[in-house]
Structure formats: C-alpha cells, structure tokens
N, C-alpha and C positions, 0 to 999 in steps of 0.2 A: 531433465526435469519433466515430471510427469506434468501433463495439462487436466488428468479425471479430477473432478469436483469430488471434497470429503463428506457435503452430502448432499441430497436434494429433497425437494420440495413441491408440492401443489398447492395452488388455492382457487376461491372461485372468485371470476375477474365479471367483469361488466357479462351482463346481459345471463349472468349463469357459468359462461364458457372457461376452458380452463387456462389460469396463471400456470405454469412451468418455470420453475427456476433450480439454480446452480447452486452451490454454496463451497466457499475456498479459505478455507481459513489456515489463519497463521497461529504458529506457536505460544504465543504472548498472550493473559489472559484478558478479557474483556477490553476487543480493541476495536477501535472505528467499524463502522459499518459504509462501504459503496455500493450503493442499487446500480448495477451496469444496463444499460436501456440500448439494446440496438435501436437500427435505424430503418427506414422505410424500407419493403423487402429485405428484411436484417432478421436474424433470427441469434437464439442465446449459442448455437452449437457452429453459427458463422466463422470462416476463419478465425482469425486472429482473439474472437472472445473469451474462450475458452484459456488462452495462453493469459491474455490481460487478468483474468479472474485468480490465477496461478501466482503471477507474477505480482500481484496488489497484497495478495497471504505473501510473497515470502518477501514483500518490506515490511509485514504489520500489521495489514491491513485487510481485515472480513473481507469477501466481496459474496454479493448477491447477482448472477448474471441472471436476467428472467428472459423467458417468451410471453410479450404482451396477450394478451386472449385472444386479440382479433387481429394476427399478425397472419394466419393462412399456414402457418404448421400445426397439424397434427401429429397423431402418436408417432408416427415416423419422422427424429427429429431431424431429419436433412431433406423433407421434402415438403412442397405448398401443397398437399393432401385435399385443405382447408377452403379453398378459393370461395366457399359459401358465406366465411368467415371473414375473410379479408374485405369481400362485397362491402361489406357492411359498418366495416371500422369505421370509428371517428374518433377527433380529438376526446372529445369528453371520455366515452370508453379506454383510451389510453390514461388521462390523467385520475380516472377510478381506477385502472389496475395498479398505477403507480402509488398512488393512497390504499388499495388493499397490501401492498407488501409492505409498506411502510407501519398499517396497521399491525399486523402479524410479527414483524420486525420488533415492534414496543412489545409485545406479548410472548416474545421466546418461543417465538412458532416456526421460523425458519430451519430451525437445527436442535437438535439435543444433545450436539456432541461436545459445544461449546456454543457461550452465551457473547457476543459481540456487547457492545454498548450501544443500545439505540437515544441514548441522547447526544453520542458523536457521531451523526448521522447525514453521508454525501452523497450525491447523484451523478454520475459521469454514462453522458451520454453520446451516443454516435450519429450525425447527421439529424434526424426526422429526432431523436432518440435527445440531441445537444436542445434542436428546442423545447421539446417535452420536461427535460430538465428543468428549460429558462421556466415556464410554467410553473410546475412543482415549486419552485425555490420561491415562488410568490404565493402562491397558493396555500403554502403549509411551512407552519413555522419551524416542524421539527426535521425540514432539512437542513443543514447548518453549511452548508457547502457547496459548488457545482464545477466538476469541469467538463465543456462542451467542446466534440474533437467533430470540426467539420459541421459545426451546427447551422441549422436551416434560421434564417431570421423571418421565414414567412411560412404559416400556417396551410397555403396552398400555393403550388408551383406552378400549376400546367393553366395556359390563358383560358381567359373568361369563355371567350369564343368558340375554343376546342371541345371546353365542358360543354356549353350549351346544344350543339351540334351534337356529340355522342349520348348525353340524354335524351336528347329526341329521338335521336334514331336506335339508340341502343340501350336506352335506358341506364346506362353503365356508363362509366370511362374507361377505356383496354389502354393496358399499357403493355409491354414485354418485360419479362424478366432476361434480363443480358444472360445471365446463367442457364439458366432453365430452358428458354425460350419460351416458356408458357406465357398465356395471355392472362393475365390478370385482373379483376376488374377491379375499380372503385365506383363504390352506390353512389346514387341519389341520394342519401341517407351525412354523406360527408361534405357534398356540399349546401346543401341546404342547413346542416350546421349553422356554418361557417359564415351562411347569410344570415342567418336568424342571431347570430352570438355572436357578432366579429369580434367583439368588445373581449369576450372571453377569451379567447384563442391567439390575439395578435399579439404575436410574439416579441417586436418591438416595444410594445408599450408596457408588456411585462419587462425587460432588462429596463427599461426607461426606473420602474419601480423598484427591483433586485436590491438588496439591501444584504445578500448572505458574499460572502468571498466564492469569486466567480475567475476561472482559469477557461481562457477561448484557445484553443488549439488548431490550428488553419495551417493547410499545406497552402504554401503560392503554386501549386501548378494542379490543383483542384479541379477537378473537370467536371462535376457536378455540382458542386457550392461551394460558386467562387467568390473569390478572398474578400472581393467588393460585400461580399456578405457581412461578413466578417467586422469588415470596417464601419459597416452601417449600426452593426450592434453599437460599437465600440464608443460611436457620438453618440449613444443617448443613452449608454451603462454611465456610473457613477463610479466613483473612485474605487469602489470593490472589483472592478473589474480590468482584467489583465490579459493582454493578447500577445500570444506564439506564433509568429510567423514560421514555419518549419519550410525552409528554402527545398525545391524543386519535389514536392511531397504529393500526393495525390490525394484523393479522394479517402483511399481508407491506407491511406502511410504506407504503400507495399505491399499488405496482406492480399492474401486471396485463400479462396474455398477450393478444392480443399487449403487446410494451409502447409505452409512448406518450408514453415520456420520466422522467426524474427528478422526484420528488417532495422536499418539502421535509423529511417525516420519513426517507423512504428518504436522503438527501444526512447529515440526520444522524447518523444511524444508519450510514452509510458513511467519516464523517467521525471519528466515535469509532471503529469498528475500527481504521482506519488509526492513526490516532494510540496504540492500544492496541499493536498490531501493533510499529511503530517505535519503542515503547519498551519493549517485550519482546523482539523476536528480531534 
C-alpha cells in the first residue's frame, strides 16, 4: 500500500502564512470528508499520518491531512525550518486555519480529481490536534463529527511559574524537540492569548458543550496525555461522547518518524475511527 497522497493543496492560514495539506481519496463517489490535524510539534508528513490518510481512502473515506501555518515547517516538509513561525502560534490561528480548510472544503477547492461531500464533514485530531477538534466541533456547525486520539483537555500544559520566568528572561518559552533536538520557542503572543480569552480556548468547557458524535481514543500507558485526561473530558462530555481505552498504547499508538510500518494499537485505534466515522457522516 502506497502511503503518497492523490493530491495536494495550499491555502493562506492565519496571519498570511501558508496552509499545506494532503488529500487521499477513495474509490467511491462523493464520500465523507476527515480534516486530520496533527499535534503539537506534529506535522502532516509525521510518522504514522501519512499511512492514516491512506488508510481512511481505502474504507471510503476522503481525508484532508494539513500542516497548520504556524506549526514551524516550512517548504522542506520533514524539518522546523520555521521556528519564526512556531514563535508565534496560537490557538486562535490554528482554529482559523482549521475554518480556512473547512472553507475551501464547501467550495471544491481541495482537489479536482474528485469532489468529497463537504456536508458529511469530520475532524480527527492527534493530541494538541484531539483538542483543536473539541474546538472546531463547537465552533462550527458544519463539522458533523470528531475523533480525538490522545487529546489534550487543556489549552496550555507547561506551569504558570515556568512561563512567567522564561518570559522574563527570555521572552520565549524553549522547549526541546525529543526528535530534532532543536530548541523551540513558544511567544508571548500564546500565552497572553490564553489570558486575555480563557473563555475561548478552555477545552473542557467546550466538550462540556459538544453536541456532534465525539470518538476519544486514549492509550493507558500514555506518557504525555495521560489517561486521567481522558477521563476528565469524559465527566463533562454528554452522551455523544465515547471513550477507547487502548490497553498498554502510548502516546502516538507505536508510530514513530521515520515510520516503520503499522502497529497493532495504531491498526486499532485506526480501525475504530473509521468505524466511528462511517457511522456518523
């Protein structure tokens, strides 16, 4: 099975910068659309995306994999080129780029090879990417669906204390990329958001609201967003929402960059979207 996308796409995302995206379509005509959203340092040509894009066409199912704008890749899609970029993200610019594909998606602007249905229209997202989802699917009516694999229940991670200290001294927040090793910043610009809009951004109180059919996908041996996460959504989602515990799974199901093939928890974890997918849009 080939993993290359049948076709691809640009648009312009928050601030000017450029939308990048994938397109994987299936045989069948005029069928579901999934906007696939990686996750924080997550890019669309990440492991395992690429294969999930693949594999969603050959049950049926369009998929759209994008690189948010201010994810910190540039034209070379396997590296943070970008980091001037990244500085600078913030929620709001993510949930505009996610309403500009969505845009484009109603208007036949994704592809010309084949037209998806953009009013059977779902968002599955990965970590940073699962809450960006919970968002959207409050946000905008014409998402009709969401599953979130590993999703964040809070719009910022790293303690109040840590931030405030590295803005002073640094103007930035540095994190490391585990991969890379590069140092990455996050601006001023993200969290001062986040002070100014909690309201907008808190993730909780958007699934509190969620009203579309919502699929949570959770490794128990999660090392980054754990399960307890998971469980926090789960008290204040509504009966549209359904949680996978995927026994001894990680973080991102097995995959890794490069990848090196399908895993048994990623396979399942791919195999409930779909099925979730197909019986919601």
């Amino acid at each position: 099975m080939t993993n290359s996308p049948d076709d691809t796409f640009t648009l312009k995302g928050a601030d000017g910068a450029k939308i990048a995206g994938d397109v994987y379509l299936p045989e069948n005509d005029s069928p579901p659309l999934v906007i696939v959203i990686h996750g924080f340092k997550g890019f669309k040509d990440w492991g395992c995306f690429p294969w999930i894009g693949r594999t969603l066409a050959n049950a049926g199912l369009a998929a759209a994999c994008v690189n948010l704008s201010h994810n910190g890749v540039g034209d070379n899609p396997e590296t943070f080129g970008r980091l001037d970029l990244f500085e600078r993200d913030t929620w709001s610019k993510r949930v505009y780029d996610v309403t500009q594909v969505i845009d484009a998606a109603q208007h036949g602007l994704l592809t010309d090879k084949a037209q998806p249905n953009p009013a059977r229209l779902g968002i599955l997202g990965h970590s940073m990417g699962g809450g960006l989802a919970v968002l959207m699917g409050v946000k905008d009516t014409r998402v009709r669906s969401i599953v979130t694999l590993a999703g964040v229940a809070r719009p910022n991670r790293i303690p109040e204390d840590a931030v405030e200290t590295c803005l002073r001294d640094l103007g930035h927040v540095p994190i490391e990329n585990g991969r890379t090793h590069q140092i990455m910043p996050i601006g001023r610009e993200f969290f001062d958001e986040l002070k100014q809009h909690p309201e907008a951004f808190d993730i909780k109180a958007a699934a509190a609201r969620l009203d579309v059919p919502w699929l949570l996908i959770q490794g128990s041996a999660d090392e980054t967003v754990p399960l307890e996460e998971a469980h926090e959504l789960m008290e204040v989602a509504g009966d549209n929402a359904k949680l996978l515990v995927i026994e001894d799974a990680g973080h991102t199901f097995g995959a890794a960059h490069p990848f090196a093939g399908s895993t048994p928890h990623l396979e399942q974890a791919a195999d409930a979207g779909i099925a979730h997918f197909k019986a919601t849009l």
